[in-house]
Each structure stands twice: as structure tokens, then as C-alpha cells.
N, C-alpha and C positions, 0 to 999 in steps of 0.2 A: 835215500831217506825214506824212512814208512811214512805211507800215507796217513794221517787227519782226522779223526773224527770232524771236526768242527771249523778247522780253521788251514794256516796260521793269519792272523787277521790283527790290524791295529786297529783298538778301538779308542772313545773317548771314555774318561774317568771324570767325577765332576766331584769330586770331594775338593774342598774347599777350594772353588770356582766361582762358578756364578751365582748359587747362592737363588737368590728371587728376582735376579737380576734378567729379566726378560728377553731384553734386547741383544745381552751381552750375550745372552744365551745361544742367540739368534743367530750371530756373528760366529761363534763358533761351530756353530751347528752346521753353519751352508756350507762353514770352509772343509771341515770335516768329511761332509757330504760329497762336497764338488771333489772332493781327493779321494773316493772312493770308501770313506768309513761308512758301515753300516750297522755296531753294536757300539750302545750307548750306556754305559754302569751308571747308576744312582745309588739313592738310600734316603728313607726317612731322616737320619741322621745327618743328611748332606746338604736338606733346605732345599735342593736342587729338582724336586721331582716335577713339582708343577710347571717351574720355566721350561726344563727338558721338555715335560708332554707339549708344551705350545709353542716350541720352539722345532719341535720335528715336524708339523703341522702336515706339508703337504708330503713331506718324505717318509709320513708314518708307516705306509704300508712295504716299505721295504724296509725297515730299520728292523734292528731285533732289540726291544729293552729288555735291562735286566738288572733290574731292582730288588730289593730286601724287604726283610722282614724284620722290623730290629725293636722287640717288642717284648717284655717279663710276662704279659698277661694275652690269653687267649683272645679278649675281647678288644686290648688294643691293637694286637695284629690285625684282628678282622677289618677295623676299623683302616687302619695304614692301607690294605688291601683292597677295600672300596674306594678310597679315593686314587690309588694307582688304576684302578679298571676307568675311574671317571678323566682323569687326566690319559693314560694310554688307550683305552680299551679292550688291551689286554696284554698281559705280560710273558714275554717266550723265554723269560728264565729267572725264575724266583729263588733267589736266598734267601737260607735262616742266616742273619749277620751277625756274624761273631758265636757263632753258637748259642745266641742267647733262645734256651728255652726250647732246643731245636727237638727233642721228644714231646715235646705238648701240640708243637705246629705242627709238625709232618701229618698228622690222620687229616685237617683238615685239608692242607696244602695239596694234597693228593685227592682229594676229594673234587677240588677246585680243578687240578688238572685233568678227573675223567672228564670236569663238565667243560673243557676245552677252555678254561680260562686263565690256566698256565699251560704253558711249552716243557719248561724243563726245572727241576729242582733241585736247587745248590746249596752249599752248603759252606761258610768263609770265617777265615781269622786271620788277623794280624801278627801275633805273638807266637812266637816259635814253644811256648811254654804248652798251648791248648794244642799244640799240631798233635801230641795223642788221642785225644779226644776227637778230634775230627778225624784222625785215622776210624778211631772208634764207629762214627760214624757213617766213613764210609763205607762201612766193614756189613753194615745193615742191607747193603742192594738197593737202598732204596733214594738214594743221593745219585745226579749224573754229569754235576757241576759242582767245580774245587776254584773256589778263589783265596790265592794265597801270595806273601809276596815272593817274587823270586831276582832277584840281580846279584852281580857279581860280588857283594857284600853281604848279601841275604840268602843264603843257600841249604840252610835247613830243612829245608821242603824239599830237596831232593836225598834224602837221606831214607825218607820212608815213604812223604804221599805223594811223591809223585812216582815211584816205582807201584805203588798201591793203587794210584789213578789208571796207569798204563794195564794194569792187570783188571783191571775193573771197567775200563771201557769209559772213565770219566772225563768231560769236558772239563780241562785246566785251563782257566783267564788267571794271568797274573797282575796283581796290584801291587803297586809302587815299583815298576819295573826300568824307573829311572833311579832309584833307590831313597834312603833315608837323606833329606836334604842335613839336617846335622850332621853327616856319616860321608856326604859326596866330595869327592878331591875338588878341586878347581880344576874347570876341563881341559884336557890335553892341548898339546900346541897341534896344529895341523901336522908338522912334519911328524909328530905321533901319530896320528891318523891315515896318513899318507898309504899304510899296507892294505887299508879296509877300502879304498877309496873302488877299487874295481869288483866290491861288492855294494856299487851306490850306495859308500858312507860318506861325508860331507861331515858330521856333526858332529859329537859326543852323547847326546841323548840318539840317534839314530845307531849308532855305536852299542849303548844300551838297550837298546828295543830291540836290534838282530842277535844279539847276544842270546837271548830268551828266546827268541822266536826259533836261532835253529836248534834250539831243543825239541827234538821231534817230539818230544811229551806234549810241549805247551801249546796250546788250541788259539790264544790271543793274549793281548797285552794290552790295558786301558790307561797309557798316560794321560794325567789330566792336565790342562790347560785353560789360563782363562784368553788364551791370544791366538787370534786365527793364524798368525804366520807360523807359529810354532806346531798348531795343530796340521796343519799341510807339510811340515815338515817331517813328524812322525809319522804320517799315514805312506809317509815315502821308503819306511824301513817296512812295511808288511809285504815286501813283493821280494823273491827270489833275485840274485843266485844267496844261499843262504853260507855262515862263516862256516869253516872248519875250526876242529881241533886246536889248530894251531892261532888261528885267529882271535878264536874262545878267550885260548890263554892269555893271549897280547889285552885283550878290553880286561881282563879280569887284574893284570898286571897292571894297565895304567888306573885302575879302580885305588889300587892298593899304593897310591902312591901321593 
């Protein structure tokens, strides 16, 4: 398997999780921690950014956040962006989220990154309809973070951007890499799972989370959770021996069923 730019790494996602919910925060945050996560996704749109910041408190300096920008107008970016410096104090991976507006942000985004107040700047969508577009985007050089979703239902993104990341040298975190909950089967019986087991699988989200991971494309995967058992439980699929080929096919087969 080629080496990584970034990863492969499990991270937490907090989209509809905690919310402002402080404590709950807190709880997921140690459990995450104590199993080895060290990148945390957010978003103005997620409610989540202020508990996140007080909730990594003493683990801040080793975590990596990686928050958005999810803004139509210059001046509420900037705004989104002063209060992530005051809750993180500083962020090692900036999205434009969803493309919105993402040519009017990048001069200053970049700006912010000479003066060392971002790390890395990305660039995300949901819908398989804008993945031109943020092709587009990443077409500019000046993007070095693709967050897209990717699971054995969702595979659009390996059609063009993630052969276009690989060529371009871009960190790919995937979102929703447990899938679309309207879309997900009811999970396999164990004795389905049974062939994955000697690649420490136990689960069916752990199942989906090495699924993506051994795509040597993808740099990380940020399930979110709002329950620490669960969150210890995905942090258990970022660690090698990773599936083959033929494994691939077996999670993609019981996906489709």
C-alpha cells in the first residue's frame, strides 16, 4: 500500500451531535482521546464549535481542528473565523463548506494562513451534483483538503476527485463514511462478518470505516457520534492490517443488501 500524506486516521465528526451540549461534549471527547483520536471536524452549521473548543481543553495541543467556513458574505466569514481562533486558537485545517462562496474566501483564507493562523485549506460538499465544481476547484492548486462522502453506497467521488486528489497531493477526510442513515441496510449478522474478523472487525460501522480507510486515497474518516462507546469503537478501525480487494467487495455486498 503507498504511503499517506496525512493519515489513515479515525476521526470524530460532530454534525448533528452535541450540539452546545458541553458536557456531552466532554464525554466524547476523553473517550475519543483515550483511543487515540486526534482530528476533530466541525462547522458553524453544526452548533458544535464552542463545546468542541471547551471540550478539547487540556488535549488542545495535540488535537488537529478542522472547521469551515460556511458563509455567502465576506464579512460573516471573517466573523465565523474570529470566534473559531477564540474558542481553538487556531485552526490546522480550514474549509470553504459546501462551496459556498469558495472564490471570494480563498484570498483572505490564504492570507490568514501566511500569518500562521491556519494549517491547511479545504475545500467540501455533499451532493454528488457540485463534485464538478469542486473538481474545479481543486484544479486551482490552491486547495490541499477534499472532504467528501465516501461509503460503499456513496462512491461518486471516486470517479474523478479522488483520482484528481491523488494526482494533486490532496488530504481526503471522508464524511458520512458510515453512510446515508435513510440508505443503510440493517447491520449484518455476525456470522456475515465473521471473514473481517482477522482484520479487527467486530462491528458493521467498523466494517465501514476500514472499507474507506484501505483506500489508499483516503487520509481519514470522521464518524460522528454522540456516545462514547461507539466513539471507542470506531477509533478501533484506524489501525492496520487493512481489507483487500476481495473484502472490499464482501462490506460493499452486504451494503447492498
Amino acid at each position: 500500500m503507498e504511503e499517506r500524506a496525512f493519515g489513515p486516521v479515525v476521526g470524530l465528526g460532530s454534525s448533528r451531535t452535541f450540539d452546545a451540549d458541553v458536557e456531552l461534549a466532554r464525554r466524547v471527547v476523553d473517550a475519543t482521546h483515550d483511543s487515540g483520536c486526534r482530528l476533530y471536524d466541525t462547522s458553524p452549521m453544526y452548533g458544535s464549535e464552542e463545546a468542541l473548543g471547551l471540550a478539547l481543553g487540556p488535549y488542545r495541543s495535540e488535537s488537529v481542528v478542522a472547521t469551515k467556513i460556511w458563509a455567502g458574505s465576506l464579512e460573516e466569514g471573517r466573523a465565523q473565523f474570529e470566534n473559531q481562533l477564540r474558542w481553538f486558537g487556531r485552526v490546522e485545517i480550514e474549509q470553504v463548506h459546501n462551496l459556498v462562496s469558495w472564490e471570494a474566501h480563498l484570498p483572505w483564507l490564504e492570507q490568514e494562513r501566511e500569518a500562521g493562523r491556519i494549517g491547511r485549506i479545504g475545500v467540501t460538499h455533499w451532493q454528488a451534483s457540485a463534485f464538478p465544481e469542486l473538481a474545479r476547484a481543486l484544479r486551482t492548486g490552491r486547495f490541499s483538503v477534499l472532504q467528501v462522502p465516501y461509503n460503499p453506497l456513496e462512491q461518486d467521488s471516486a470517479r474523478e476527485l479522488l483520482p484528481l486528489a491523488e494526482e494533486l497531493g490532496v488530504v481526503v477526510i471522508v464524511m458520512r463514511p458510515l453512510g446515508d442513515k435513510s440508505r443503510l441496510p440493517s447491520p449484518p449478522r455476525a456470522a456475515e462478518l465473521a471473514p473481517l474478523r482477522e482484520f479487527g472487525v467486530e462491528t458493521w460501522a467498523q466494517a465501514l470505516l476500514k472499507w474507506a480507510l484501505s483506500d489508499y486515497r483516503i487520509d481519514a474518516v470522521i464518524p460522528a457520534t454522540r456516545r462514547p462507546e461507539h466513539a471507542r469503537e470506531n477509533a478501533a478501525a484506524g489501525a492496520p492490517p487493512w481489507l483487500g480487494p476481495d473484502e472490499r467487495k464482501l462490506v460493499e455486498r452486504l451494503a447492498e443488501t
